[in-house]
LUMLOVEX-89797 format. One record per residue: residue in one letter; chain; x, y, z of N, C-alpha, C, O in turn. Coordinates in steps of 0.2 Angstrom, whole numbers, always signed. Example, Ala and Ser with C-alpha at 12.3 -4.5 7.8 and 13.67 -1.06 7.14 Angstrom:
{atom 'A', 'A', {+66, -28, +39}, {+62, -22, +39}, {+66, -16, +39}, {+71, -17, +42}}
{atom 'S', 'A', {+64, -11, +35}, {+68, -5, +36}, {+64, +0, +39}, {+67, +6, +40}}
//
This chain:
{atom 'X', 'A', {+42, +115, +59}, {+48, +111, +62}, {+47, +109, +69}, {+45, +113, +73}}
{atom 'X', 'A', {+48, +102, +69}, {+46, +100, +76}, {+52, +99, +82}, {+56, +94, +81}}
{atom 'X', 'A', {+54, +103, +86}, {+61, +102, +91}, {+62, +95, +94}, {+57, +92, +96}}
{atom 'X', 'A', {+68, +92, +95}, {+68, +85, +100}, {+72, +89, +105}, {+74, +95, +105}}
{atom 'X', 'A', {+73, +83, +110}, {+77, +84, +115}, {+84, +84, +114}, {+88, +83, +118}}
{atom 'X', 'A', {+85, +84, +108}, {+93, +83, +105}, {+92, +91, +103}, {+87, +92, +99}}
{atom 'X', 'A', {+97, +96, +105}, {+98, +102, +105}, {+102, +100, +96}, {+100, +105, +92}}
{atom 'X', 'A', {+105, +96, +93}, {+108, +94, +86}, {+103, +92, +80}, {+103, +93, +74}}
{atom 'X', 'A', {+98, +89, +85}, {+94, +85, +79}, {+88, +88, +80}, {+85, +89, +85}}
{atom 'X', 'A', {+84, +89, +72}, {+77, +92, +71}, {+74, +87, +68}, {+77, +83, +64}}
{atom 'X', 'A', {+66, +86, +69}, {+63, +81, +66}, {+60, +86, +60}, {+55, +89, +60}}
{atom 'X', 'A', {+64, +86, +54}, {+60, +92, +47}, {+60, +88, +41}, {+56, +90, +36}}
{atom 'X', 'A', {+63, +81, +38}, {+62, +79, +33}, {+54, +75, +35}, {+51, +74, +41}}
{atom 'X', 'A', {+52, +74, +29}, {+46, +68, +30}, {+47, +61, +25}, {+48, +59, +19}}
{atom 'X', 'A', {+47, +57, +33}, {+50, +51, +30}, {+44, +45, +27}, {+40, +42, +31}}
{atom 'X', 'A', {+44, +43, +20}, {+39, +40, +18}, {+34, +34, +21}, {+35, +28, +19}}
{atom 'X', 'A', {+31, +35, +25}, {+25, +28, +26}, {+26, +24, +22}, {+29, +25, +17}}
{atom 'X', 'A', {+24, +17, +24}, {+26, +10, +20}, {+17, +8, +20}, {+12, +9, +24}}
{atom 'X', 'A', {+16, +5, +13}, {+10, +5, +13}, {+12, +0, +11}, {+16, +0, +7}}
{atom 'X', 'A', {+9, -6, +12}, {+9, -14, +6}, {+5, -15, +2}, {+0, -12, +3}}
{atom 'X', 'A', {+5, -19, -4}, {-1, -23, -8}, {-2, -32, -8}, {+1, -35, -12}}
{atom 'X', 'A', {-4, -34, -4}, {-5, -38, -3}, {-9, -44, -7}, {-14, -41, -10}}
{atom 'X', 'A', {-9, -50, -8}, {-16, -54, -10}, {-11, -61, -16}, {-5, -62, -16}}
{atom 'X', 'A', {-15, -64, -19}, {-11, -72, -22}, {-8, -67, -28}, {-7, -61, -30}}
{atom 'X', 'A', {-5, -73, -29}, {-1, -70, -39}, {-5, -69, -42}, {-10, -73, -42}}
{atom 'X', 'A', {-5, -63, -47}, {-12, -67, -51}, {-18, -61, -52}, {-20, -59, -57}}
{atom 'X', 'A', {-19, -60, -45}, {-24, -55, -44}, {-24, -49, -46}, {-29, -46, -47}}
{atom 'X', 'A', {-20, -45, -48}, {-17, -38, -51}, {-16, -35, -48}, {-19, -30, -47}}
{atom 'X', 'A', {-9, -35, -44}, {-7, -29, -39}, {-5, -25, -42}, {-7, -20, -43}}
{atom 'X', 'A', {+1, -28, -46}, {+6, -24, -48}, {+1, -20, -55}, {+4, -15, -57}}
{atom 'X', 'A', {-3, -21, -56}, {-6, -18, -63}, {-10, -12, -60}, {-11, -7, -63}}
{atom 'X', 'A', {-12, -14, -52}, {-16, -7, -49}, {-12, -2, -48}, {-13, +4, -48}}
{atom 'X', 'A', {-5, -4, -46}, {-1, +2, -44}, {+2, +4, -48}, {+4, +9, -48}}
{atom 'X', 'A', {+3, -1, -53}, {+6, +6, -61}, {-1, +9, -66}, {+1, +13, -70}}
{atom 'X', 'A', {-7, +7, -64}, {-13, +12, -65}, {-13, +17, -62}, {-15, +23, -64}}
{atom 'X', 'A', {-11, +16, -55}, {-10, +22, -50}, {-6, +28, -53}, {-8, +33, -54}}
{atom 'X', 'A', {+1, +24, -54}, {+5, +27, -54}, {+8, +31, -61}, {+10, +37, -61}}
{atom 'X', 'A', {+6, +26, -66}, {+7, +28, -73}, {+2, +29, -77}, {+3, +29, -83}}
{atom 'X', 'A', {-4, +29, -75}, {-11, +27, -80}, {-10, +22, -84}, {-13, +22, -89}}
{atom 'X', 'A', {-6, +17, -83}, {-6, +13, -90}, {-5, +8, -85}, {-2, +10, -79}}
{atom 'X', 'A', {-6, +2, -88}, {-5, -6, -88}, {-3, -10, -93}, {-5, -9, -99}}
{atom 'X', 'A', {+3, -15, -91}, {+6, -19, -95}, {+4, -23, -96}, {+6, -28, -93}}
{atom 'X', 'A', {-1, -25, -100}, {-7, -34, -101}, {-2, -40, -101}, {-4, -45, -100}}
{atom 'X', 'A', {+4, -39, -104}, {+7, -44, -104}, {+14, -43, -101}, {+20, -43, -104}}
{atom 'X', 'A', {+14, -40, -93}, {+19, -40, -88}, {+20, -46, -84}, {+16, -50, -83}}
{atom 'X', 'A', {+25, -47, -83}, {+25, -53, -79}, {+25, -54, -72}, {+26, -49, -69}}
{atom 'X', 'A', {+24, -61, -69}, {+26, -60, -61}, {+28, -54, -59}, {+30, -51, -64}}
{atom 'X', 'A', {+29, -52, -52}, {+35, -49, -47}, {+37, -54, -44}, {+33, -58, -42}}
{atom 'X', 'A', {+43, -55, -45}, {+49, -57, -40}, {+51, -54, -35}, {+53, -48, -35}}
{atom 'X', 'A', {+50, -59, -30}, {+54, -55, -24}, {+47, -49, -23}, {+41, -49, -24}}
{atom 'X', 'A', {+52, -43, -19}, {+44, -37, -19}, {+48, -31, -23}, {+54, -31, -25}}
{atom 'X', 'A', {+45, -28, -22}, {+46, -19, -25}, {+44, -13, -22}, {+38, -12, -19}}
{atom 'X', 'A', {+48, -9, -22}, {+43, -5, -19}, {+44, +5, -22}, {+49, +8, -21}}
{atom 'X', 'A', {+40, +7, -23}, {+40, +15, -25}, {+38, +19, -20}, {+35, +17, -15}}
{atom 'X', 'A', {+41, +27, -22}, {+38, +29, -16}, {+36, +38, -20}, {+39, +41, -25}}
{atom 'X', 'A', {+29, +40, -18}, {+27, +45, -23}, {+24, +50, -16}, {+27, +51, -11}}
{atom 'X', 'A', {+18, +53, -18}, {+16, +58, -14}, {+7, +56, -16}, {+4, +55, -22}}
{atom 'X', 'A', {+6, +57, -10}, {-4, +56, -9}, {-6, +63, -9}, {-4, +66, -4}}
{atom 'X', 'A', {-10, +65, -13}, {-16, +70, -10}, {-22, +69, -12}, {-25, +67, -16}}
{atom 'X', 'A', {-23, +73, -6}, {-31, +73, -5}, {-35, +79, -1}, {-36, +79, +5}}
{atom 'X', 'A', {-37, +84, -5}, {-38, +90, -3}, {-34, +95, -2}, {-32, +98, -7}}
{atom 'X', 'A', {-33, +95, +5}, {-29, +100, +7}, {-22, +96, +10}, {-17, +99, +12}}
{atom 'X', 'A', {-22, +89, +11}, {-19, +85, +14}, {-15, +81, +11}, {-18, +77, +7}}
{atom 'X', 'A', {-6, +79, +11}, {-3, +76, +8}, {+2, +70, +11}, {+5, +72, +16}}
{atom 'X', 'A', {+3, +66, +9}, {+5, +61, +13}, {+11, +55, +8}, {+10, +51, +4}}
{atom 'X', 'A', {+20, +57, +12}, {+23, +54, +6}, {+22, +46, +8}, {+19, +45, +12}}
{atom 'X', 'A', {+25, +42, +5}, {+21, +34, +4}, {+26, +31, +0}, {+27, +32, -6}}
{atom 'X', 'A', {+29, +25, +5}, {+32, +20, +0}, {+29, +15, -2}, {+29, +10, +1}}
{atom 'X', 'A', {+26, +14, -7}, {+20, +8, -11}, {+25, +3, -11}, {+30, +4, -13}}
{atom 'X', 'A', {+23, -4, -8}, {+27, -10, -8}, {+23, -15, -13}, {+18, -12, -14}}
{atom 'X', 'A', {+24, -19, -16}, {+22, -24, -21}, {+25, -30, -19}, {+31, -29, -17}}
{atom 'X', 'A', {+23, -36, -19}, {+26, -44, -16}, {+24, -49, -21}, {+18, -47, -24}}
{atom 'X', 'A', {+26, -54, -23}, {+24, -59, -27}, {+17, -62, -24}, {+12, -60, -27}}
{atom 'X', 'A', {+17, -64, -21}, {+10, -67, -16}, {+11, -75, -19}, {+6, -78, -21}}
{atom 'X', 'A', {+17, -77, -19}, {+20, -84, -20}, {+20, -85, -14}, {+21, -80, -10}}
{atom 'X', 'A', {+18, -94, -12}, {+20, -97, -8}, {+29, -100, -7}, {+32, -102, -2}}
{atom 'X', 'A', {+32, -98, -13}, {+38, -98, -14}, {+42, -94, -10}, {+47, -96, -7}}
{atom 'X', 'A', {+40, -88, -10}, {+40, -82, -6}, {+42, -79, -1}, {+46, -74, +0}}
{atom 'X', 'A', {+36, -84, +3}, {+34, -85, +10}, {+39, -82, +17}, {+37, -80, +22}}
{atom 'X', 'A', {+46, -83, +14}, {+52, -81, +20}, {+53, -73, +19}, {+56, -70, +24}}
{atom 'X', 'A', {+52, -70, +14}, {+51, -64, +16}, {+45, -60, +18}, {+45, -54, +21}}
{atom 'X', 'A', {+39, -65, +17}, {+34, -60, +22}, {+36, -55, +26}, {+34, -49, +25}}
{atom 'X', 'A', {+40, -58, +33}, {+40, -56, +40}, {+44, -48, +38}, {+43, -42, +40}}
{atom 'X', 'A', {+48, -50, +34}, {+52, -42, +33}, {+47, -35, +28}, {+46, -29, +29}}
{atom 'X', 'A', {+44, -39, +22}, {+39, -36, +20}, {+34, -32, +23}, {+33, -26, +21}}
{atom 'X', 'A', {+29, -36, +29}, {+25, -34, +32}, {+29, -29, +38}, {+25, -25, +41}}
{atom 'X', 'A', {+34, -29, +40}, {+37, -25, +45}, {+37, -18, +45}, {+40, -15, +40}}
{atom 'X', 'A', {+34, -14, +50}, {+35, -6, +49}, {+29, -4, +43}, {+29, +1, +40}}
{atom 'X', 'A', {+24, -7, +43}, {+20, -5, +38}, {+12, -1, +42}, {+8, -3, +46}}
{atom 'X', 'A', {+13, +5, +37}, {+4, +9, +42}, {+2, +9, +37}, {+0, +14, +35}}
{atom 'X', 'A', {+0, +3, +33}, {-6, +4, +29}, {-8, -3, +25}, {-3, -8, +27}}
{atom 'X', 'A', {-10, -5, +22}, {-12, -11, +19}, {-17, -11, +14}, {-22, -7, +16}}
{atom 'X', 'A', {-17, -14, +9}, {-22, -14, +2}, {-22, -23, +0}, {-18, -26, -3}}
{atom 'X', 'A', {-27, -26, +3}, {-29, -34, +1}, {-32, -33, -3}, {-37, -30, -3}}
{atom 'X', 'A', {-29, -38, -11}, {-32, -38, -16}, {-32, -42, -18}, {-27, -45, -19}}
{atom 'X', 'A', {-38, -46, -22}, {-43, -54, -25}, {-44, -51, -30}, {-45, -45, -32}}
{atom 'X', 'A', {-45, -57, -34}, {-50, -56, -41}, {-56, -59, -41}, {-57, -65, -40}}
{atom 'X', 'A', {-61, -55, -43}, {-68, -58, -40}, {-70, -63, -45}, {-74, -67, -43}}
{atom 'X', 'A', {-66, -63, -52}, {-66, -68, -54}, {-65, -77, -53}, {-66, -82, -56}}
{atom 'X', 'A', {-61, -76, -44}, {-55, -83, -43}, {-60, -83, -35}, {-60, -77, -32}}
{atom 'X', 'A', {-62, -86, -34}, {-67, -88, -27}, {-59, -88, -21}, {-59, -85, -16}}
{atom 'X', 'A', {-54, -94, -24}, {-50, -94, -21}, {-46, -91, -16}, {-44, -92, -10}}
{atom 'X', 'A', {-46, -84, -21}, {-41, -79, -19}, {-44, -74, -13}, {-41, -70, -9}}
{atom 'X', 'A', {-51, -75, -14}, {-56, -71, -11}, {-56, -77, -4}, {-56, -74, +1}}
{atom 'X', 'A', {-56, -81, -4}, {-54, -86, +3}, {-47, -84, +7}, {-46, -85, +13}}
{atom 'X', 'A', {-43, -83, +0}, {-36, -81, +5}, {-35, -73, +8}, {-30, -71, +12}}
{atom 'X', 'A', {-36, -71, +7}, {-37, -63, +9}, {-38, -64, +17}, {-36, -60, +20}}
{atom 'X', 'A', {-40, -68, +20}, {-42, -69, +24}, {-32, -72, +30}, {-29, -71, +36}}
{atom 'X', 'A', {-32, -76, +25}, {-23, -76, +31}, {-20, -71, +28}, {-16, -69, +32}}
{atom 'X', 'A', {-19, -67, +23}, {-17, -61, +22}, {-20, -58, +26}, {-17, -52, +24}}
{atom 'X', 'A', {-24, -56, +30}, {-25, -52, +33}, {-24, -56, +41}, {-21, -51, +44}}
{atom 'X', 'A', {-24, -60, +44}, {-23, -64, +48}, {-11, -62, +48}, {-8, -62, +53}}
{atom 'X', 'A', {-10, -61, +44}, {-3, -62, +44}, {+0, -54, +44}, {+6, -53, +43}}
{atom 'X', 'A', {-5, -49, +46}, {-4, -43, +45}, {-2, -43, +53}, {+3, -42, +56}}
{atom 'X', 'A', {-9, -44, +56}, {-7, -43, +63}, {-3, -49, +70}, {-2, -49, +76}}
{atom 'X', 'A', {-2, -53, +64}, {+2, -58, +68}, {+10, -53, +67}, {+14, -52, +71}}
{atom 'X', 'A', {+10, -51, +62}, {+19, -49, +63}, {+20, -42, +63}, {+26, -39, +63}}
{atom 'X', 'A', {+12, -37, +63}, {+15, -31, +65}, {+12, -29, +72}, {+14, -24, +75}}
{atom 'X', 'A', {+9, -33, +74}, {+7, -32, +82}, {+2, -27, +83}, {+1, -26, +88}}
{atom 'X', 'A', {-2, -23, +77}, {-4, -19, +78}, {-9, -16, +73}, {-8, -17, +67}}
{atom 'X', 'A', {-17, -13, +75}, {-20, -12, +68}, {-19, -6, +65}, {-17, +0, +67}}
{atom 'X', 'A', {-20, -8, +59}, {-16, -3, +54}, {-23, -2, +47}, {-26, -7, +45}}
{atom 'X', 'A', {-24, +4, +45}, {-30, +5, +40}, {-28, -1, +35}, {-22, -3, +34}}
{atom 'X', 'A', {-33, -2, +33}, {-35, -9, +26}, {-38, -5, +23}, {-41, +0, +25}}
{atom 'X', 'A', {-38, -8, +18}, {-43, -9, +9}, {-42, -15, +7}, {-36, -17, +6}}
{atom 'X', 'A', {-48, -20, +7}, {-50, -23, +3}, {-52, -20, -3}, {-56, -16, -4}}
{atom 'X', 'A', {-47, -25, -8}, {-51, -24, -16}, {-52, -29, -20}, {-49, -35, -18}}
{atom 'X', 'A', {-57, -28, -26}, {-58, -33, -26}, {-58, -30, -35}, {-60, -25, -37}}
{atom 'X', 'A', {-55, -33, -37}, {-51, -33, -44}, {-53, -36, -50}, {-54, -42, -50}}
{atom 'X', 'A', {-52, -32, -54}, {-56, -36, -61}, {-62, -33, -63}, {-64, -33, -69}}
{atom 'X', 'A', {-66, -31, -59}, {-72, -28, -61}, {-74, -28, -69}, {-80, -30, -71}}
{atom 'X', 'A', {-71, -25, -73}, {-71, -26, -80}, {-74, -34, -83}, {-76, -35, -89}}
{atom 'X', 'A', {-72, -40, -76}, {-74, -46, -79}, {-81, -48, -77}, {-82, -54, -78}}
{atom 'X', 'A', {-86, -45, -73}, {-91, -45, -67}, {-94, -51, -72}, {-97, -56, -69}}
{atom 'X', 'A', {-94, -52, -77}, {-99, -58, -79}, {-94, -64, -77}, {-98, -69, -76}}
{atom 'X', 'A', {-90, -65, -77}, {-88, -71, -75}, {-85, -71, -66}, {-81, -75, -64}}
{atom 'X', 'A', {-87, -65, -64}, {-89, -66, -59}, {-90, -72, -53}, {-95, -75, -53}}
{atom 'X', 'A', {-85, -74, -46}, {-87, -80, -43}, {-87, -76, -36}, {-90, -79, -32}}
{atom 'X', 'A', {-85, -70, -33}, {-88, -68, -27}, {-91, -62, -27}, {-90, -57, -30}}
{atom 'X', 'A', {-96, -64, -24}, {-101, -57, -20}, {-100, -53, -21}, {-95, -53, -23}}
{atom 'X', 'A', {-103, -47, -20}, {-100, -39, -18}, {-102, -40, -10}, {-99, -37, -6}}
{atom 'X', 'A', {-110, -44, -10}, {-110, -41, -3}, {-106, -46, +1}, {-104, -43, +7}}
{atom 'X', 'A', {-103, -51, -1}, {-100, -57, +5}, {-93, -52, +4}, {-93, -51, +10}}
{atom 'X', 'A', {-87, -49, +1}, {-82, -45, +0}, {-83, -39, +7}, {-79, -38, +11}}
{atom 'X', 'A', {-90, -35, +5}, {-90, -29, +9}, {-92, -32, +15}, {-88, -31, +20}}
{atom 'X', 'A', {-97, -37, +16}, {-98, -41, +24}, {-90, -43, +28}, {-89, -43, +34}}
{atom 'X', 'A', {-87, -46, +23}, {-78, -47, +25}, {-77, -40, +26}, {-74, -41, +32}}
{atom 'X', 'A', {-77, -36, +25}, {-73, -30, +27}, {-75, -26, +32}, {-72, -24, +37}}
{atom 'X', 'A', {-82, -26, +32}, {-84, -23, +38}, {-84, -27, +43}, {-86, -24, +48}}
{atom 'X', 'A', {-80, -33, +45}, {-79, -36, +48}, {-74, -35, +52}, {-73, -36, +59}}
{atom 'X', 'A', {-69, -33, +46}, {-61, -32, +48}, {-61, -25, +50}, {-56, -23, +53}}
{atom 'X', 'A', {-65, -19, +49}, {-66, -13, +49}, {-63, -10, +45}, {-61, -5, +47}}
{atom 'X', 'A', {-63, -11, +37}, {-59, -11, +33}, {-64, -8, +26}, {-70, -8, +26}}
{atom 'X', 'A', {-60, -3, +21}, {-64, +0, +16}, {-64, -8, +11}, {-60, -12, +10}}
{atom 'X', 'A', {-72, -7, +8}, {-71, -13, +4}, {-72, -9, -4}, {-78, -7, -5}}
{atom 'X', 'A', {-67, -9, -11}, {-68, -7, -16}, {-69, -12, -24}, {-65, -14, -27}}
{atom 'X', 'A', {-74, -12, -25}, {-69, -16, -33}, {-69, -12, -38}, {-73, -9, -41}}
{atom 'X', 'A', {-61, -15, -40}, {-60, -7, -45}, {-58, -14, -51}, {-59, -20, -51}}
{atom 'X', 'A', {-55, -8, -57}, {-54, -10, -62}, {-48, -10, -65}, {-48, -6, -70}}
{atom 'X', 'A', {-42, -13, -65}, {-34, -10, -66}, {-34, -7, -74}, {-31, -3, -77}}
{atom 'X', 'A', {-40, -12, -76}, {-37, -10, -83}, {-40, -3, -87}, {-38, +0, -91}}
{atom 'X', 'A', {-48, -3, -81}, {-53, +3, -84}, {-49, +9, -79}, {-48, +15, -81}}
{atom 'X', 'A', {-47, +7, -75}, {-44, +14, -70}, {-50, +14, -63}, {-49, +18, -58}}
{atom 'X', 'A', {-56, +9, -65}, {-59, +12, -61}, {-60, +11, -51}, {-61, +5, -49}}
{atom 'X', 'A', {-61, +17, -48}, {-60, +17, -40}, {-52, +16, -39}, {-50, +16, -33}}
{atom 'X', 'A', {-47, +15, -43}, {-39, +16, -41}, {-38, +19, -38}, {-35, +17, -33}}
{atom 'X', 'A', {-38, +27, -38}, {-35, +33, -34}, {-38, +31, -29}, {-35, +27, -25}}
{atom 'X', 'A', {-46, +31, -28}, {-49, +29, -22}, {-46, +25, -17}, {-47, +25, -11}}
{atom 'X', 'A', {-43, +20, -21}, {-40, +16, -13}, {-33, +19, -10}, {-32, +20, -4}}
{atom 'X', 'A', {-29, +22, -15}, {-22, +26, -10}, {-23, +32, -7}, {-22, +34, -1}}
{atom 'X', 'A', {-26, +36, -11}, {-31, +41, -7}, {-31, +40, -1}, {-27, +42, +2}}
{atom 'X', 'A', {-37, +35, +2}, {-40, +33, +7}, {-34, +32, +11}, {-37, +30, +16}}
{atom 'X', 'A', {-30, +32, +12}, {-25, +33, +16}, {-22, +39, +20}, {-19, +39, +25}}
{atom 'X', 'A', {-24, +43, +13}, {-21, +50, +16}, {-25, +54, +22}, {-23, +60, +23}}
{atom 'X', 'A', {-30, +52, +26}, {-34, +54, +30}, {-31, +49, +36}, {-31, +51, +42}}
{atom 'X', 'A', {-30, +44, +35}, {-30, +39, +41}, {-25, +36, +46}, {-26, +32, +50}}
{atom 'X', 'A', {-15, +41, +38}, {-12, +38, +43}, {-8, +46, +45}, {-10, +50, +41}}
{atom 'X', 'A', {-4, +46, +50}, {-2, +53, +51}, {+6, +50, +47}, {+9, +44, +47}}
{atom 'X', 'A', {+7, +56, +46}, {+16, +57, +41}, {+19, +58, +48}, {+17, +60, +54}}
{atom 'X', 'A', {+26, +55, +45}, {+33, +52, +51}, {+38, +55, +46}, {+38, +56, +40}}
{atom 'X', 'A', {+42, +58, +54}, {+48, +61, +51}, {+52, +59, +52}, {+52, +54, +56}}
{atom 'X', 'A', {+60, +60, +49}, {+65, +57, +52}, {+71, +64, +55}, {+71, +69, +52}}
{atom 'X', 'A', {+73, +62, +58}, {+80, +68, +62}, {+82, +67, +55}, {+81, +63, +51}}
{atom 'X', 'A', {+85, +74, +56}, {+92, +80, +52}, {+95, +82, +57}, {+94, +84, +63}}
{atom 'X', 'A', {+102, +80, +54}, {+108, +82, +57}, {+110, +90, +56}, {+114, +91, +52}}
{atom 'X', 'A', {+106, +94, +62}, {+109, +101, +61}, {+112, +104, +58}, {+110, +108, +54}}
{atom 'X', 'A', {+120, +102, +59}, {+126, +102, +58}, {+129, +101, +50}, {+133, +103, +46}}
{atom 'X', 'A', {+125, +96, +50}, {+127, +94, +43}, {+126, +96, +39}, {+130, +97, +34}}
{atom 'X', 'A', {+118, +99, +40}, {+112, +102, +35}, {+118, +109, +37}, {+121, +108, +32}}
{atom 'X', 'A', {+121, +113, +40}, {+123, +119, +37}, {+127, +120, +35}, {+127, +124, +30}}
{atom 'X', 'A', {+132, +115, +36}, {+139, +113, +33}, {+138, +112, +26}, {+141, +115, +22}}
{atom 'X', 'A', {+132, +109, +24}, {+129, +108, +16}, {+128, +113, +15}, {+133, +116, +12}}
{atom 'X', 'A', {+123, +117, +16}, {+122, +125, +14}, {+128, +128, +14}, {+130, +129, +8}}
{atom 'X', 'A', {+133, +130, +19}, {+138, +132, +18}, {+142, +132, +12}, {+146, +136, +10}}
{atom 'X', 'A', {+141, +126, +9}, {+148, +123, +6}, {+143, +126, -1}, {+147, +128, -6}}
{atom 'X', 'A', {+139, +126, -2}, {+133, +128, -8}, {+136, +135, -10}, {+139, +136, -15}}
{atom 'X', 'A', {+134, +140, -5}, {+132, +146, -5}, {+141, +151, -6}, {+142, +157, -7}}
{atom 'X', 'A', {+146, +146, -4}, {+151, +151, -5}, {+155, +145, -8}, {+161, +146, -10}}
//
């Protein structure tokens, strides 16, 4: 338990990190994070609309890290919620499909849009998604990891459908951001127990 200078208020809950998933429609955000999350994939899921977001618990070793996972449409339609999106976020996941050249070109103002609006660097994962399609294949692995190592960024390609390297990318987080807490109100907190216990 960490004391503030408010004799009322302690820093003892831990308040979830905000991680993003970024990258075009299309690329499979939403399908890595319910691979993550549920092992399973909807093949016939549709857009996100607007964004979404879950919040679960990271582990990794001995280390655990709570996490609110964001998902965004990655529409140009979109586009006015960016700034509120990317706001308050310690983490980010840029994700392409290596099957669309495109998408692998735009990764680049999504990343360019991270630190225009949060002022600040923040760990990345580039992924590169679809791996299950490598035969149809339009980006490199080495031109993706030369991009990342550019940005200082982990570069993975996984697979949503196979599962594979998935944990790998949220994991990778639990090492690199520190857990935030938020104030409890003293007072409140015993009045609750109080009111419990008799």
């Amino acid at each position: 338990m960490v004391k503030t200078s408010f004799p009322h208020l302690l820093l003892e809950e831990k308040k979830p990190v905000k991680i993003i998933v970024v990258g075009d429609s299309g690329v499979g955000k939403t399908a890595i994070i319910s691979k993550f999350l549920y092992k399973d994939v909807n093949k016939n899921e549709s857009a996100t609309i607007g964004n979404v977001h879950v919040k679960t618990i990271l582990e990794k070793g001995n280390n655990k890290l709570d996490v609110a996972i964001w998902d965004t449409a990655g529409q140009e339609k979109y586009s006015s919620m960016v700034d509120i999106f990317f706001r308050g976020a310690k983490g980010c996941v840029i994700v392409y499909d290596i099957t669309s050249f495109q998408s692998f070109v735009d990764t680049t103002s999504w990343y360019t849009s991270i630190f225009d609006i949060t002022h600040t660097s923040i760990p990345i994962v580039l992924v590169g998604n679809k791996k299950d399609l490598s035969s149809q294949r339009e980006v490199a692995y080495e031109s993706a990891e030369n991009l990342a190592v550019k940005w200082g960024a982990l570069y993975l390609e996984v697979s949503a459908i196979e599962g594979t390297n998935i944990d790998t990318i949220f994991k990778s987080f639990v090492d690199k951001i520190e857990p935030e807490y938020e104030p409890e109100n003293v007072f409140q907190s015993q009045s609750t127990k109080q009111r419990k216990c008799c």
